[in-house]
PDB file of N, CA, C and O in Angstrom:
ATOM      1  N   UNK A   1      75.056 115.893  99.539  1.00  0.00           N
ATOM      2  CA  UNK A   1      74.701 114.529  99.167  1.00  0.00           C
ATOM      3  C   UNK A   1      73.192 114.464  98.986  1.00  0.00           C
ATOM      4  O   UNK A   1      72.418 114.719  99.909  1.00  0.00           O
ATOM      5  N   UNK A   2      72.782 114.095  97.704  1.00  0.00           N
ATOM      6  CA  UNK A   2      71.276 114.014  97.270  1.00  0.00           C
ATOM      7  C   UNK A   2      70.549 113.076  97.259  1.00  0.00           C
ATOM      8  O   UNK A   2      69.501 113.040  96.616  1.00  0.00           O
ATOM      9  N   UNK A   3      71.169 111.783  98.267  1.00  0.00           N
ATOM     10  CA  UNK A   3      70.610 110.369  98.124  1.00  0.00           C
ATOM     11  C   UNK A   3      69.579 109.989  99.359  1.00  0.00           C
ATOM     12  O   UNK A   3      69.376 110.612 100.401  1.00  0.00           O
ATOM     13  N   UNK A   4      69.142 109.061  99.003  1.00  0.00           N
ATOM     14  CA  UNK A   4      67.743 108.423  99.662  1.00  0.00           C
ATOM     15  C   UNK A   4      68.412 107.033 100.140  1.00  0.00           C
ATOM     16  O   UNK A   4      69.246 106.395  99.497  1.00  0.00           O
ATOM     17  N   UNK A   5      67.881 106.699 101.387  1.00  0.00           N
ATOM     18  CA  UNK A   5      68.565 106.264 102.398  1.00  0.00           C
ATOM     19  C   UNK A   5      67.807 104.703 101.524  1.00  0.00           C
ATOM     20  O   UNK A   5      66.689 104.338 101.162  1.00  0.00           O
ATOM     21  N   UNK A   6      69.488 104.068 101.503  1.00  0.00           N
ATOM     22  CA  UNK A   6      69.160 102.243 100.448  1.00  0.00           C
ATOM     23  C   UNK A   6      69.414 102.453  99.086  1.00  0.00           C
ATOM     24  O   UNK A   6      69.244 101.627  98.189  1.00  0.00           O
ATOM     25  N   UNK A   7      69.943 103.910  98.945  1.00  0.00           N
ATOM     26  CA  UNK A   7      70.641 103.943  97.276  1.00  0.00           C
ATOM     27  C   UNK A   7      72.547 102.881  97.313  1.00  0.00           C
ATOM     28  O   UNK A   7      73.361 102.957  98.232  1.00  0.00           O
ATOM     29  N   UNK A   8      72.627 102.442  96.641  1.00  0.00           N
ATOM     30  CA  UNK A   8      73.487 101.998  96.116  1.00  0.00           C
ATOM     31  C   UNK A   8      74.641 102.675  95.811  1.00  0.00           C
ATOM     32  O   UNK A   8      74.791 102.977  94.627  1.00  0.00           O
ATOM     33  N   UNK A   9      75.876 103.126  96.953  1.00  0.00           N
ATOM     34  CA  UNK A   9      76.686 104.658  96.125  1.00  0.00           C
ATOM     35  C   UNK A   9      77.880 104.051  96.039  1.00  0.00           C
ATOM     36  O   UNK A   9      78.032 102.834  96.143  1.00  0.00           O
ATOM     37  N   UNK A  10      78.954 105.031  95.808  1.00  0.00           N
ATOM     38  CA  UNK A  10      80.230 104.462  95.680  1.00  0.00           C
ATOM     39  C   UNK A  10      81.200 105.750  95.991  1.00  0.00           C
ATOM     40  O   UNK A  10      80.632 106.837  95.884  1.00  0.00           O
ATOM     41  N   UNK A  11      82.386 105.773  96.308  1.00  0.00           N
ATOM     42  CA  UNK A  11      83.308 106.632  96.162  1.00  0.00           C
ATOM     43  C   UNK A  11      83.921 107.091  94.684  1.00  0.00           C
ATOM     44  O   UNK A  11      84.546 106.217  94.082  1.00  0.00           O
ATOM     45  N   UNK A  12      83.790 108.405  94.051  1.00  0.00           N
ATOM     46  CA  UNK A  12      84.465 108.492  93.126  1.00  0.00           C
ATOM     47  C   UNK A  12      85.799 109.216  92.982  1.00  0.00           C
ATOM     48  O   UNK A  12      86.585 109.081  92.044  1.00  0.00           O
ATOM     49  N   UNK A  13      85.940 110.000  94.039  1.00  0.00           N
ATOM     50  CA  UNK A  13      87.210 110.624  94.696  1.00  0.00           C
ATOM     51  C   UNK A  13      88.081 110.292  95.963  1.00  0.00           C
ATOM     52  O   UNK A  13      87.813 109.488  96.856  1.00  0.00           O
ATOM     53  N   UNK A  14      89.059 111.006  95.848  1.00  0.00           N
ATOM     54  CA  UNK A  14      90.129 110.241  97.136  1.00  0.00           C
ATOM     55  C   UNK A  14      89.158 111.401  98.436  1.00  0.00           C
ATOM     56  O   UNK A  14      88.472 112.319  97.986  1.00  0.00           O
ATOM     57  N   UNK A  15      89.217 111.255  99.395  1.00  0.00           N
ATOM     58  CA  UNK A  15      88.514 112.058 100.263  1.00  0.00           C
ATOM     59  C   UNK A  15      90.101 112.907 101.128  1.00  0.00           C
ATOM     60  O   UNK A  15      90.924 112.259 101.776  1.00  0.00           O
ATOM     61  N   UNK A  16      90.150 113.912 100.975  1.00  0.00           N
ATOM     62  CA  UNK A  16      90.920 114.947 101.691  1.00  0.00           C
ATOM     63  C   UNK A  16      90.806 115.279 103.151  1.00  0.00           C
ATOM     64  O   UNK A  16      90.014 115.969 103.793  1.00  0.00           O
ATOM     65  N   UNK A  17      92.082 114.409 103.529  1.00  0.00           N
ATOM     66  CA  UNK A  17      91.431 114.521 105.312  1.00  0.00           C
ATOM     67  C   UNK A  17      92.429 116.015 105.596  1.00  0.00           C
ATOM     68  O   UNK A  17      93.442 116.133 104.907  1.00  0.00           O
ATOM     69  N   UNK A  18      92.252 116.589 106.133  1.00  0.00           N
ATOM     70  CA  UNK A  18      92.384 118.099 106.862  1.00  0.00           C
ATOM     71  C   UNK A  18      92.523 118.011 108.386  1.00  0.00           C
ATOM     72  O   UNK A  18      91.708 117.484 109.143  1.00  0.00           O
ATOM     73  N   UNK A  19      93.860 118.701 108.779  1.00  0.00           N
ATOM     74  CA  UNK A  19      93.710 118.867 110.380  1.00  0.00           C
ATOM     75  C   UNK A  19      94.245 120.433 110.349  1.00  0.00           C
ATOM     76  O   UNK A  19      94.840 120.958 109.408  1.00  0.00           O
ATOM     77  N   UNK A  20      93.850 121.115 111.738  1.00  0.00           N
ATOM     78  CA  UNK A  20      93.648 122.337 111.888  1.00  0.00           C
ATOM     79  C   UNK A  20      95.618 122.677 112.494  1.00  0.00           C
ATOM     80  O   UNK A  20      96.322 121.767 112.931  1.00  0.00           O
ATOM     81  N   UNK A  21      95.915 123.581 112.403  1.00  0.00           N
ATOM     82  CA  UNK A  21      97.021 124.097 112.571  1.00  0.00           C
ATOM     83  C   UNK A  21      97.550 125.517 112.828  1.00  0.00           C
ATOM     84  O   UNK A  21      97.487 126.519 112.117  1.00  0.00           O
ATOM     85  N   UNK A  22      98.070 125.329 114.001  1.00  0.00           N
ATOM     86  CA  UNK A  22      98.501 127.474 114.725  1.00  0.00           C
ATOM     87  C   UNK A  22      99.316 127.475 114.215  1.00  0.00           C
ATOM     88  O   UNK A  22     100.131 126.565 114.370  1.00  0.00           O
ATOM     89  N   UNK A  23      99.579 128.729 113.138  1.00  0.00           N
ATOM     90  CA  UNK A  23     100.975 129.752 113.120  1.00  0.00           C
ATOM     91  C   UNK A  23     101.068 130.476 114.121  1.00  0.00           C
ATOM     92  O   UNK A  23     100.317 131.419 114.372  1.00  0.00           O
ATOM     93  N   UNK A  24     102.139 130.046 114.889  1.00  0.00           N
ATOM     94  CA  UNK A  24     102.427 131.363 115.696  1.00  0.00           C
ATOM     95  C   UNK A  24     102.750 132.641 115.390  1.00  0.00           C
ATOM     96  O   UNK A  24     102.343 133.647 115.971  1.00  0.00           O
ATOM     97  N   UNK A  25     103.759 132.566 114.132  1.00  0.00           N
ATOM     98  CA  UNK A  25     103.829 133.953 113.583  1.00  0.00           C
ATOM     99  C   UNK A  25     102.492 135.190 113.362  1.00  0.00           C
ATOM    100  O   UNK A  25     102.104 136.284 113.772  1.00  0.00           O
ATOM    101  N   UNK A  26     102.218 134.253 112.545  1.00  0.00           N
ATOM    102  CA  UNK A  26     100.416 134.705 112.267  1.00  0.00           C
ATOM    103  C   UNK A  26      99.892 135.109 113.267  1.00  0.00           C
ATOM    104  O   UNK A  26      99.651 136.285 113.541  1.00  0.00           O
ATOM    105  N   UNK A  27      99.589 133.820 114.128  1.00  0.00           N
ATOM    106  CA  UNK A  27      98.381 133.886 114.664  1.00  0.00           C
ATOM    107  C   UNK A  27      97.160 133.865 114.355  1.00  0.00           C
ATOM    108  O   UNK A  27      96.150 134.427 114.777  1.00  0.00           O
ATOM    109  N   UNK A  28      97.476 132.869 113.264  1.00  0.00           N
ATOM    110  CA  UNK A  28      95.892 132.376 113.149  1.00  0.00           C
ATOM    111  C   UNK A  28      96.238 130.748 112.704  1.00  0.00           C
ATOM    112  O   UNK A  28      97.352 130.332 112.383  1.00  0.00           O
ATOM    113  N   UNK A  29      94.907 129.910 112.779  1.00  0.00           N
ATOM    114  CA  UNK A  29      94.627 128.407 112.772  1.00  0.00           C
ATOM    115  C   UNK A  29      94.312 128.410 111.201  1.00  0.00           C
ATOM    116  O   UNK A  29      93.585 129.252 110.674  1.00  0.00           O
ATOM    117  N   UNK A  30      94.878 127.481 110.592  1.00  0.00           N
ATOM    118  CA  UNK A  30      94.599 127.496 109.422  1.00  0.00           C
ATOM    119  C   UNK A  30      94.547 125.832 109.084  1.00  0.00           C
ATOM    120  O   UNK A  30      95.298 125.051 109.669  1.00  0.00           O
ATOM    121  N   UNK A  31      93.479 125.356 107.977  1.00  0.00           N
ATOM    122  CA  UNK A  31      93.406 123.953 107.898  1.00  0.00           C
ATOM    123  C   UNK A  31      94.404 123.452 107.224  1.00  0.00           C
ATOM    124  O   UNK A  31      94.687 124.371 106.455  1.00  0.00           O
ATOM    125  N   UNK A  32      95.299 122.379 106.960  1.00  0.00           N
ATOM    126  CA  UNK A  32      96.556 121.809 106.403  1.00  0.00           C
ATOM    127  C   UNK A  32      96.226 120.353 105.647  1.00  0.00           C
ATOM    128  O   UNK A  32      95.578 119.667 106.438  1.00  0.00           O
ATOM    129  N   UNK A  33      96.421 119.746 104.561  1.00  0.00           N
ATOM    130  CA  UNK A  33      95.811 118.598 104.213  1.00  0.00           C
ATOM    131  C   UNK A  33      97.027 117.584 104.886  1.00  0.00           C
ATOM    132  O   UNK A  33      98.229 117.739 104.668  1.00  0.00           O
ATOM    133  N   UNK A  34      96.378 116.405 105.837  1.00  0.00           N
ATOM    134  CA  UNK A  34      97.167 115.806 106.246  1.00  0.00           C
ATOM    135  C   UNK A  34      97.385 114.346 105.303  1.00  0.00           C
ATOM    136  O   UNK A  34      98.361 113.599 105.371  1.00  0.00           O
ATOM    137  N   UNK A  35      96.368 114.211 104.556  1.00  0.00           N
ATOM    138  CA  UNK A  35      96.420 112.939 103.663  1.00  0.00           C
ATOM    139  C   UNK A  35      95.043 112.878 103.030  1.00  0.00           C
ATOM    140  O   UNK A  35      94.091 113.516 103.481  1.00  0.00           O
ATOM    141  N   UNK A  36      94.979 112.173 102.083  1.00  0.00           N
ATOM    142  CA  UNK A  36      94.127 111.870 101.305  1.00  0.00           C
ATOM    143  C   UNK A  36      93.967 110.220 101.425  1.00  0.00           C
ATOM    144  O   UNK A  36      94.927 109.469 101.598  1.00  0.00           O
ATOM    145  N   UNK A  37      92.616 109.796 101.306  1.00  0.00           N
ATOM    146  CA  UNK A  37      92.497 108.583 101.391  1.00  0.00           C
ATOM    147  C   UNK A  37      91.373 107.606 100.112  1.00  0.00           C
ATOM    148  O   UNK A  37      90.337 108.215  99.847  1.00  0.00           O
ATOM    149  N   UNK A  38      91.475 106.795  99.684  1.00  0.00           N
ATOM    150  CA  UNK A  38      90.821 106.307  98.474  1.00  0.00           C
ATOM    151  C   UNK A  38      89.980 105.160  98.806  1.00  0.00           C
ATOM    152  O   UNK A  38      89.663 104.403  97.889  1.00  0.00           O
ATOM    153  N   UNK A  39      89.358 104.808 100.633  1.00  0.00           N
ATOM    154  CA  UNK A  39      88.952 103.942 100.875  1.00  0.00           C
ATOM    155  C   UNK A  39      87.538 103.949  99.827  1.00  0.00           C
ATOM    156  O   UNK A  39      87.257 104.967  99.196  1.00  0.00           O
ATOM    157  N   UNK A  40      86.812 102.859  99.745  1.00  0.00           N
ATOM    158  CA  UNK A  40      85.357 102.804  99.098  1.00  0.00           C
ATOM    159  C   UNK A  40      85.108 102.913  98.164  1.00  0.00           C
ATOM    160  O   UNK A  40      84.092 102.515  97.595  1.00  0.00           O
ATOM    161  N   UNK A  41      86.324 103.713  97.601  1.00  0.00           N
ATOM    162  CA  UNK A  41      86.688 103.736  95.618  1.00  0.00           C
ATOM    163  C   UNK A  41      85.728 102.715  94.642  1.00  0.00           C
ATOM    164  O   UNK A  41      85.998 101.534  94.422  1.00  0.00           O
ATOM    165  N   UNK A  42      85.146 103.075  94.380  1.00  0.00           N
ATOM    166  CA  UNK A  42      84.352 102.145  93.372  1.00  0.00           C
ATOM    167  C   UNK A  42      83.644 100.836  94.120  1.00  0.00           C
ATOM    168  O   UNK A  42      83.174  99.911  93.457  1.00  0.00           O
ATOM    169  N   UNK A  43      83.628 100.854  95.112  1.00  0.00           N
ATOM    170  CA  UNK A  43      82.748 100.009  96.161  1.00  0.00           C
ATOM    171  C   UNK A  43      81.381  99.726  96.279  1.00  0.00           C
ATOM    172  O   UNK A  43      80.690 100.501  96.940  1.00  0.00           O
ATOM    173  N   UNK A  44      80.879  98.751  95.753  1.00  0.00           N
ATOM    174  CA  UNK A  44      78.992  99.568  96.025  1.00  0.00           C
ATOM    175  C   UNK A  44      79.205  99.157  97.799  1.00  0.00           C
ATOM    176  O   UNK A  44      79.744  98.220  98.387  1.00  0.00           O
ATOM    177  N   UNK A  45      78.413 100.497  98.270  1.00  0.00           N
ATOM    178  CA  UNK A  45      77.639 100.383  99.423  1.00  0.00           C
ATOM    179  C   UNK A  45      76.539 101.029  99.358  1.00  0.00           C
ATOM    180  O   UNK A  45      76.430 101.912  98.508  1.00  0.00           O
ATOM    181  N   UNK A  46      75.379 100.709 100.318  1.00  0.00           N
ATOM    182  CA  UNK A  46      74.162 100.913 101.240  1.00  0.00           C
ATOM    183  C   UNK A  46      74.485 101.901 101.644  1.00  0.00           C
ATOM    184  O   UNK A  46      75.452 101.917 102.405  1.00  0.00           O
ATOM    185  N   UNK A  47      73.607 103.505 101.199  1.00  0.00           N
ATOM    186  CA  UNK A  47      73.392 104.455 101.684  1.00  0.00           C
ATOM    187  C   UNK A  47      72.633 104.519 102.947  1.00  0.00           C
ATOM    188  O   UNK A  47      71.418 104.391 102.801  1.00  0.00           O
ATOM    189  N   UNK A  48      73.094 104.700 104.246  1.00  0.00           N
ATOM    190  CA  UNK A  48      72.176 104.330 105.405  1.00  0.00           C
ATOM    191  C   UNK A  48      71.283 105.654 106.145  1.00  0.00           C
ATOM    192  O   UNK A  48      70.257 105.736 106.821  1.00  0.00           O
ATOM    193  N   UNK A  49      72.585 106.886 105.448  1.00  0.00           N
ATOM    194  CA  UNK A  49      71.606 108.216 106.404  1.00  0.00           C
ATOM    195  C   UNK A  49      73.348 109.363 106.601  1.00  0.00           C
ATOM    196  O   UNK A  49      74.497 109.199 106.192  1.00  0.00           O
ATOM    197  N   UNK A  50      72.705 110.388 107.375  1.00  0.00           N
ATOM    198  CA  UNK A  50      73.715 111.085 108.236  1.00  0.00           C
ATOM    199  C   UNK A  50      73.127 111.112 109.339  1.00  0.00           C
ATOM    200  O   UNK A  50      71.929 110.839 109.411  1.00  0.00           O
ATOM    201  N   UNK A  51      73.810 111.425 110.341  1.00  0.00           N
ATOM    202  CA  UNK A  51      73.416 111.946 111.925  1.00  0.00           C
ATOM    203  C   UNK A  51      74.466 111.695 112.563  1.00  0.00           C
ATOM    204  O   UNK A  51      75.177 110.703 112.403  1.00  0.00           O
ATOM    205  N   UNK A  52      74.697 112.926 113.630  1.00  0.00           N
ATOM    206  CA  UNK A  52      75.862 112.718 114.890  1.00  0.00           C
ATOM    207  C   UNK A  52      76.968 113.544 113.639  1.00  0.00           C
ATOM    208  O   UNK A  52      78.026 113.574 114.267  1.00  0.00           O
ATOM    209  N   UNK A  53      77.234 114.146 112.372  1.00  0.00           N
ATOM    210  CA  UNK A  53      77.904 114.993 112.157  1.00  0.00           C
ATOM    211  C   UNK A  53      78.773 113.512 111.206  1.00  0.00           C
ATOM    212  O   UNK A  53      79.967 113.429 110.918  1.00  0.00           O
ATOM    213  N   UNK A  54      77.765 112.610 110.941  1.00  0.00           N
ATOM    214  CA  UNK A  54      78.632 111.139 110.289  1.00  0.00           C
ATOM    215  C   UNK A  54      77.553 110.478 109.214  1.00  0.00           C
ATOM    216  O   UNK A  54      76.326 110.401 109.282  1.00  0.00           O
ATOM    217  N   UNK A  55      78.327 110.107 108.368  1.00  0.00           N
ATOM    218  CA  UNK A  55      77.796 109.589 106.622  1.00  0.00           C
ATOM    219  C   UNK A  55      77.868 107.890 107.728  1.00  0.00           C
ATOM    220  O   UNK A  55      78.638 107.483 108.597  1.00  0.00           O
ATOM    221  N   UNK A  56      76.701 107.375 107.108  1.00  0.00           N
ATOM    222  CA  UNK A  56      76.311 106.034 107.492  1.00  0.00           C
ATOM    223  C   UNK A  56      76.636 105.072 106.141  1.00  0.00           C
ATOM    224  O   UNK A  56      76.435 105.446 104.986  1.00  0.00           O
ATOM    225  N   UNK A  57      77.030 104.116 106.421  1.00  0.00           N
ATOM    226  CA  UNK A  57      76.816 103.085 105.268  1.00  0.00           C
ATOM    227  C   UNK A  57      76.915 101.703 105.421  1.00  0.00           C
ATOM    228  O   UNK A  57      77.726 101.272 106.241  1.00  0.00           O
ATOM    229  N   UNK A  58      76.164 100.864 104.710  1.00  0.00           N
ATOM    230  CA  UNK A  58      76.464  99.786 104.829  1.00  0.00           C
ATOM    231  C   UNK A  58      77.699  98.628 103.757  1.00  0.00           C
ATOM    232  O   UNK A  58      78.033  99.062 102.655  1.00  0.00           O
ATOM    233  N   UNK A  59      78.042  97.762 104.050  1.00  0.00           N
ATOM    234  CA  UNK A  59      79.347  97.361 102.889  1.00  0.00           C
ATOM    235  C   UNK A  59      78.258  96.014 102.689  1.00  0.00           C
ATOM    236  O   UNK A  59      77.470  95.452 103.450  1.00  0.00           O
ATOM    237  N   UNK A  60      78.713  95.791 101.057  1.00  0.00           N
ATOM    238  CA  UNK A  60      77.615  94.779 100.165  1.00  0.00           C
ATOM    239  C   UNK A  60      78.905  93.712 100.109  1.00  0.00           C
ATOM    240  O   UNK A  60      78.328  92.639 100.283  1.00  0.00           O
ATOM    241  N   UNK A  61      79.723  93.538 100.026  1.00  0.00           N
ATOM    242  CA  UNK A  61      80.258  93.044  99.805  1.00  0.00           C
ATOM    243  C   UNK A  61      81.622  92.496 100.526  1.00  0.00           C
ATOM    244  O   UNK A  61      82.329  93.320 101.106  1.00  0.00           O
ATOM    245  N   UNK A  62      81.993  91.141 100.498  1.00  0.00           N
ATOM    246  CA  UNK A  62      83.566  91.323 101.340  1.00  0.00           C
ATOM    247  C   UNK A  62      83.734  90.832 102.888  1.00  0.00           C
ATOM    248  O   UNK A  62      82.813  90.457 103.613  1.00  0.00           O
ATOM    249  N   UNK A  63      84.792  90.897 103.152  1.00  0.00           N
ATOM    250  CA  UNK A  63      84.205  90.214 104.873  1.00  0.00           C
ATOM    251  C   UNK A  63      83.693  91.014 105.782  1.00  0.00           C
ATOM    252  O   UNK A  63      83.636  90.638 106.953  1.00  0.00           O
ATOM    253  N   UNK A  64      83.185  92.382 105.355  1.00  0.00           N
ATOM    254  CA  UNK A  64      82.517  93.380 106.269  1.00  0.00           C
ATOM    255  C   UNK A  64      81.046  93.217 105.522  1.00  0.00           C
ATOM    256  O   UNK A  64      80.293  94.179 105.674  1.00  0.00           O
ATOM    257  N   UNK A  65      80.716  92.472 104.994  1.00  0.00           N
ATOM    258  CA  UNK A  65      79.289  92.419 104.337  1.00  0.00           C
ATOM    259  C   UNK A  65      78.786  92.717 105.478  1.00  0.00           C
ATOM    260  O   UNK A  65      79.100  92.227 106.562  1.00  0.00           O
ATOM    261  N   UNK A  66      77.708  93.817 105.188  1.00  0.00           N
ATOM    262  CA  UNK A  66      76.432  93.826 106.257  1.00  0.00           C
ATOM    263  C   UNK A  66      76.991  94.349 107.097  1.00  0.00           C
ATOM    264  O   UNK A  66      76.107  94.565 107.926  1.00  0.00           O
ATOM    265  N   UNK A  67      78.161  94.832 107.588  1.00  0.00           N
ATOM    266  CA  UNK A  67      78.326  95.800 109.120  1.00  0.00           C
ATOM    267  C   UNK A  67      78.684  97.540 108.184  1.00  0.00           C
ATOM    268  O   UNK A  67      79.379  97.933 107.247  1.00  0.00           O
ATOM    269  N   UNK A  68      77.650  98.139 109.228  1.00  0.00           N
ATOM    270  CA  UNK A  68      77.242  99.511 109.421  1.00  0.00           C
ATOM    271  C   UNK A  68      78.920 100.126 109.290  1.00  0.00           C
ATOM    272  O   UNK A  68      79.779  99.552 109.959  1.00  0.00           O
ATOM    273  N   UNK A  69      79.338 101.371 108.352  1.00  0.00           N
ATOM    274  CA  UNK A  69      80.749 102.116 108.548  1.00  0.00           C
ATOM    275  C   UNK A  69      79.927 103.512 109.104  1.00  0.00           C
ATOM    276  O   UNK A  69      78.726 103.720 109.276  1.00  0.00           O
ATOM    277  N   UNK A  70      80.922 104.217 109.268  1.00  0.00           N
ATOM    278  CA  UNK A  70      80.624 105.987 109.378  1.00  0.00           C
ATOM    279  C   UNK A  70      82.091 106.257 109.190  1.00  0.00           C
ATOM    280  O   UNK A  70      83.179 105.746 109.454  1.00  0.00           O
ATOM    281  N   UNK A  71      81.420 107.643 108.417  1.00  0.00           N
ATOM    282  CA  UNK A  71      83.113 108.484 108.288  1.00  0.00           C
ATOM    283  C   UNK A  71      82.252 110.110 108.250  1.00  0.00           C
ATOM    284  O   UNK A  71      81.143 110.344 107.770  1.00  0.00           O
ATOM    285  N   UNK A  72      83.269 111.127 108.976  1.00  0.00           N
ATOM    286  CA  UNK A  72      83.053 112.157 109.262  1.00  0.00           C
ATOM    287  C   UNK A  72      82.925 112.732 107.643  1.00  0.00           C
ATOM    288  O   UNK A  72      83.493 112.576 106.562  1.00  0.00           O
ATOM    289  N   UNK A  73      81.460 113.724 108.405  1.00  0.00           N
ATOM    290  CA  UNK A  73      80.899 114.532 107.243  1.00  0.00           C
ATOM    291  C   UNK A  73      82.032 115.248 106.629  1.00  0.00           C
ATOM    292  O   UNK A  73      82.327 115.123 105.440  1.00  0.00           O
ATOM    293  N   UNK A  74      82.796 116.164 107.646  1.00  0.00           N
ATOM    294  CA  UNK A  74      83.640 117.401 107.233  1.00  0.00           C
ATOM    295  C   UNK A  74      84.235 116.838 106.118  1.00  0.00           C
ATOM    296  O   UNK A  74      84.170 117.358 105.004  1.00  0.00           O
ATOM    297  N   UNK A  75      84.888 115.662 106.391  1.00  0.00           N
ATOM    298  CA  UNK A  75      86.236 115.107 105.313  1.00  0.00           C
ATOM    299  C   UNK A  75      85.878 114.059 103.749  1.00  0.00           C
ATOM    300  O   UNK A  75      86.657 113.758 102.844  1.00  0.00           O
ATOM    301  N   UNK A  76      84.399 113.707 103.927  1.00  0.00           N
ATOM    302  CA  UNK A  76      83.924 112.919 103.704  1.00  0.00           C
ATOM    303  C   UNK A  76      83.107 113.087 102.317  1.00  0.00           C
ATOM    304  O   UNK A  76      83.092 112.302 101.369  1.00  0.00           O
ATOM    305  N   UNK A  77      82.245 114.668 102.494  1.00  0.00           N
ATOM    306  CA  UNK A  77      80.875 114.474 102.343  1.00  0.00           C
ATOM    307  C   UNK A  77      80.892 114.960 100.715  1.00  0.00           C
ATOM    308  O   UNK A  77      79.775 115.158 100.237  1.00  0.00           O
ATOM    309  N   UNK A  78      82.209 115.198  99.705  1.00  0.00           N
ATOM    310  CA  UNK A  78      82.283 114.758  98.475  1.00  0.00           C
ATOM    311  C   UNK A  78      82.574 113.982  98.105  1.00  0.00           C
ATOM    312  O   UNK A  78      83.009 113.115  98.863  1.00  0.00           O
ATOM    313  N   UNK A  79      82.535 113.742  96.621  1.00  0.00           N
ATOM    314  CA  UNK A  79      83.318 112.711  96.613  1.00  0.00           C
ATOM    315  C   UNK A  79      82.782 111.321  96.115  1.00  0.00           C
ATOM    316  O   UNK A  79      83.478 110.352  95.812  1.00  0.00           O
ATOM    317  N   UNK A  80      81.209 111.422  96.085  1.00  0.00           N
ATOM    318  CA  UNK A  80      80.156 109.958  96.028  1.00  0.00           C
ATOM    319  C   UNK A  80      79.263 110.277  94.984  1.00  0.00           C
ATOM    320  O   UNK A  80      78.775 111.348  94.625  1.00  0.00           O
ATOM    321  N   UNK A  81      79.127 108.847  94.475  1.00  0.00           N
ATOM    322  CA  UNK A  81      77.921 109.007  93.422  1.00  0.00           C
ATOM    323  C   UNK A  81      77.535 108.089  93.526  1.00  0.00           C
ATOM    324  O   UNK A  81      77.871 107.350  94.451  1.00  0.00           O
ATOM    325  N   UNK A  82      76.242 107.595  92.168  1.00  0.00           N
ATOM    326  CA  UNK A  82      75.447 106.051  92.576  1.00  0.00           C
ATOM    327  C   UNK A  82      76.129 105.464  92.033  1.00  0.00           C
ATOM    328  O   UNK A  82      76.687 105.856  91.008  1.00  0.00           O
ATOM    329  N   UNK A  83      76.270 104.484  92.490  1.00  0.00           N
ATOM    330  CA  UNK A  83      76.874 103.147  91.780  1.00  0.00           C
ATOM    331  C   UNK A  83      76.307 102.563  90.745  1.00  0.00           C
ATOM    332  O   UNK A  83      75.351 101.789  90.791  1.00  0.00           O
ATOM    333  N   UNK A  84      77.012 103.004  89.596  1.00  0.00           N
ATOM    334  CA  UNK A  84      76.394 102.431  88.081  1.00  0.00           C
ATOM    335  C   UNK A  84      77.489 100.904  87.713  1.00  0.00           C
ATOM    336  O   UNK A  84      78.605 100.731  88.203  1.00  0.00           O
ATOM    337  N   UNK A  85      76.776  99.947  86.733  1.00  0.00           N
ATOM    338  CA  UNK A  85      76.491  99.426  86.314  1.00  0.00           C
ATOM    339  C   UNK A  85      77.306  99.450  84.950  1.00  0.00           C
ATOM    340  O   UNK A  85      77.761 100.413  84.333  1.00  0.00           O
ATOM    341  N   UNK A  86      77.356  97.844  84.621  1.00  0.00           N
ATOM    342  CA  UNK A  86      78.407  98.816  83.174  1.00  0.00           C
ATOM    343  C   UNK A  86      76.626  97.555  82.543  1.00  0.00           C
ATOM    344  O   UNK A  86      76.239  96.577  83.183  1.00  0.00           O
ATOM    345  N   UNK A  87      76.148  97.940  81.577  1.00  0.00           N
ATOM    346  CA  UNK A  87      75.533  97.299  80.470  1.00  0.00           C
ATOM    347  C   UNK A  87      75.346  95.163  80.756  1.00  0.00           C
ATOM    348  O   UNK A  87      76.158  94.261  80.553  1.00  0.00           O
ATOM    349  N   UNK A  88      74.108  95.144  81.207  1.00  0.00           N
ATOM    350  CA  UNK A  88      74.700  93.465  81.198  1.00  0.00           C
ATOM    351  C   UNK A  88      74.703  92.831  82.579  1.00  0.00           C
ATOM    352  O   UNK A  88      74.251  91.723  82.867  1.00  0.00           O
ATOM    353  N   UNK A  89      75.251  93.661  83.339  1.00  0.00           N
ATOM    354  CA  UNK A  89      76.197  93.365  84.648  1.00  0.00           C
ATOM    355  C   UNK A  89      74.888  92.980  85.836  1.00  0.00           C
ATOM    356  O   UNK A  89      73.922  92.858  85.082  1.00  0.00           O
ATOM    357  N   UNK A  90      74.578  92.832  86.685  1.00  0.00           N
ATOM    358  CA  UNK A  90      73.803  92.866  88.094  1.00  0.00           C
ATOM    359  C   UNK A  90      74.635  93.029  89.290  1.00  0.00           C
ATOM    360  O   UNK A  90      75.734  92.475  89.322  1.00  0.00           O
ATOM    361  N   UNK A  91      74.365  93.488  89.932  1.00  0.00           N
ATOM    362  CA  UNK A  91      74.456  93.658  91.392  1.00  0.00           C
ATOM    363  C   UNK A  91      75.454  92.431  91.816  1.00  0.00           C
ATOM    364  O   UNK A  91      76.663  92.282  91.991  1.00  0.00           O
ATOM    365  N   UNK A  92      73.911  91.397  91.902  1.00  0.00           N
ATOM    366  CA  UNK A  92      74.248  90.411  92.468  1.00  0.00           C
ATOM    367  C   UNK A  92      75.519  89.583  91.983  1.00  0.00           C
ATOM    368  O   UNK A  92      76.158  88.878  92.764  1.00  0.00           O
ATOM    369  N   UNK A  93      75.894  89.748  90.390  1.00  0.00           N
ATOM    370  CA  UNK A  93      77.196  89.079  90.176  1.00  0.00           C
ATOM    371  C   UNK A  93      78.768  89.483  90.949  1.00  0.00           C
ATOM    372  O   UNK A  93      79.871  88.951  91.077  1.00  0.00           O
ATOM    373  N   UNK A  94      78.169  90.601  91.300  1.00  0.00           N
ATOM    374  CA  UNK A  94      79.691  91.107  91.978  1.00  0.00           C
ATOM    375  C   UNK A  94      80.040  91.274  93.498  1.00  0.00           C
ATOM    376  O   UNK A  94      81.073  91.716  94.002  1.00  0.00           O
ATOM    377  N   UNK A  95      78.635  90.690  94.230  1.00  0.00           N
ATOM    378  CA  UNK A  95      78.911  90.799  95.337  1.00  0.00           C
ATOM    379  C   UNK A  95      79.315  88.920  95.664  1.00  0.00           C
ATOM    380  O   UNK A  95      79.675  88.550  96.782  1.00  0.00           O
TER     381      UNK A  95
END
């Protein structure tokens, strides 16, 4: 992630959550996709930071306006771009 903390981003992919799993046969742990999730999809939020192993953000919009999210780096940390604009449009009309 190449952003500066107060960029404007959005989700452009479903994010692939992964949990770890023993074959016994094997014997070995191997990761398994347990679901995919499409929260933030085209959402503008407030780029806030990482730390603690967690993507920070803030929500612009909605009845969570203004409260702080986190979602784990591992599952998380593709998947985002800036939040563009179609021609015309502002910010402020859509929040």
């Amino acid at each position: 992630m190449n952003f500066k903390i107060g960029d404007i981003i959005t989700r452009i992919e479903r994010a692939e959550i992964y949990h770890k799993q023993y074959n016994d046969n094997l014997g070995v742990t191997t990761d398994v996709l347990k679901y995919t999730d499409g929260s933030y999809m085209g959402e503008p939020v407030k780029y806030r930071g990482i730390a603690n192993n967690r993507i920070y953000f803030e929500s612009l919009k909605g009845v969570f306006k203004g409260n702080v999210h986190s979602v784990d780096l591992e599952n998380w940390s593709e998947g985002w771009a800036l939040f563009e604009l179609p021609e015309g449009v502002k910010l402020e009309d859509l929040l």
